[in-house]
C-alpha positions in Angstrom: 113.9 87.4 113.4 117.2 89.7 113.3 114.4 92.6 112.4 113.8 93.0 116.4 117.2 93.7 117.0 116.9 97.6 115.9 116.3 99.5 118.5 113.7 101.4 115.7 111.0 98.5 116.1 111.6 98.3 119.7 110.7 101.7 119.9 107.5 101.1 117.4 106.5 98.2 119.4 108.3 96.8 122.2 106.1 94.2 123.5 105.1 91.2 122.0 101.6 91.0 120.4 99.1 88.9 119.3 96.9 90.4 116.4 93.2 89.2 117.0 89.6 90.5 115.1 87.9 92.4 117.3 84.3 90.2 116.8 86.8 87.4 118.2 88.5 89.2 121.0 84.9 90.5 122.2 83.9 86.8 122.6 86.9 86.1 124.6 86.4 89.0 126.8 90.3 90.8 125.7 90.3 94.8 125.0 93.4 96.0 123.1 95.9 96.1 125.2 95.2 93.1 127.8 97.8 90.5 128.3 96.9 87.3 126.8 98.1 83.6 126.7 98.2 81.7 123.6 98.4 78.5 123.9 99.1 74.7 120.9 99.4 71.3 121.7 103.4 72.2 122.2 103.6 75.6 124.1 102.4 78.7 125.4 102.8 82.5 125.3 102.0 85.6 126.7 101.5 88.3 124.7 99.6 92.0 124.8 95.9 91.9 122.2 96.3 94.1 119.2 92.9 94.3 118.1 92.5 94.5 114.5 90.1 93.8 112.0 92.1 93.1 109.0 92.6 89.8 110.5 90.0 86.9 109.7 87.9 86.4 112.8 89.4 82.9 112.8 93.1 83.5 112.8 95.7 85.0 115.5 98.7 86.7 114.8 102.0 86.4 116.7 105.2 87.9 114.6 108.4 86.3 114.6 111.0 88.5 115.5 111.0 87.8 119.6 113.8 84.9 119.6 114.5 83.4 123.2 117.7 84.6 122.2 116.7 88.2 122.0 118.3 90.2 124.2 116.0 93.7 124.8 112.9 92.3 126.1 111.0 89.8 128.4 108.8 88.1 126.0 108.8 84.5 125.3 109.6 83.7 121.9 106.6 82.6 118.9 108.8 79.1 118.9 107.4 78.2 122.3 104.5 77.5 120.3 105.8 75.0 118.0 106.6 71.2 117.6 110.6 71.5 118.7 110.9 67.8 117.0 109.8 69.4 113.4 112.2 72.2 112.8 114.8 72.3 109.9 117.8 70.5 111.1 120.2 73.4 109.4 118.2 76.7 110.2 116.1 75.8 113.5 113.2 77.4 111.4 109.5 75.4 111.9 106.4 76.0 109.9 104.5 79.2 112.0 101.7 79.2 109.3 99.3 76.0 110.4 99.1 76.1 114.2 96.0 75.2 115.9 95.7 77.9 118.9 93.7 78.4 122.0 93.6 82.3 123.0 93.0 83.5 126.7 93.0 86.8 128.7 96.0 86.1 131.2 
C-alpha cells in the first residue's frame, strides 16, 4: 500500500479504479471512465471503470494501494470492502482475493 505514496503513480493514475471486462461492463451499462460503486456484504466504494479485457468477465479489480490513511487523494480505501472483524491482528491486512461484489454505475 506504501506504492501510492510516490507522487510517480499518482501521476500514472491518480484515481482509484476498478478493472472490469468489457462484455461485463456493457451489461452493467459503465463506459471506461464512469464512476462506479462497488459494493460486499461489509462495505462500499466508489471508484472510476477501467475497462479491460484481460480480466475474466467474472472478476473486478480494485488495487490496494488507496489506504484511508493516504494522504493525496479522495478515494475511499479497498478495505471498506472487507470483513473489519477478520483482519490479521499484527498487520491490519485481510484476505482481498475471495470477495463476493456487486458493481454499479454511480
Amino acid at each position: 500500500s506504501w506504492t501510492h505514496y510516490a507522487w510517480q503513480a499518482q501521476e500514472m493514475w491518480p484515481d482509484l479504479y476498478v478493472q472490469i471486462h468489457p462484455d461485463k461492463a456493457a451489461g452493467l451499462g459503465i463506459e471506461d471512465g464512469n464512476r462506479g460503486h462497488v459494493e460486499t456484504a461489509h462495505g462500499r466504494l466508489e471508484a472510476r471503470a477501467w475497462i479491460h479485457g484481460g480480466i475474466r468477465p467474472s472478476a473486478v479489480f480494485v488495487p490496494l494501494g488507496w489506504g484511508d490513511r493516504q494522504p493525496f487523494h479522495p478515494w475511499n480505501s479497498v478495505n471498506e470492502l472487507t470483513d473489519k472483524t477478520q483482519r490479521d491482528p499484527i498487520s491490519d491486512q485481510t484476505n482481498l482475493k475471495t470477495y463476493l461484489c456487486r458493481v454499479s454505475k454511480a
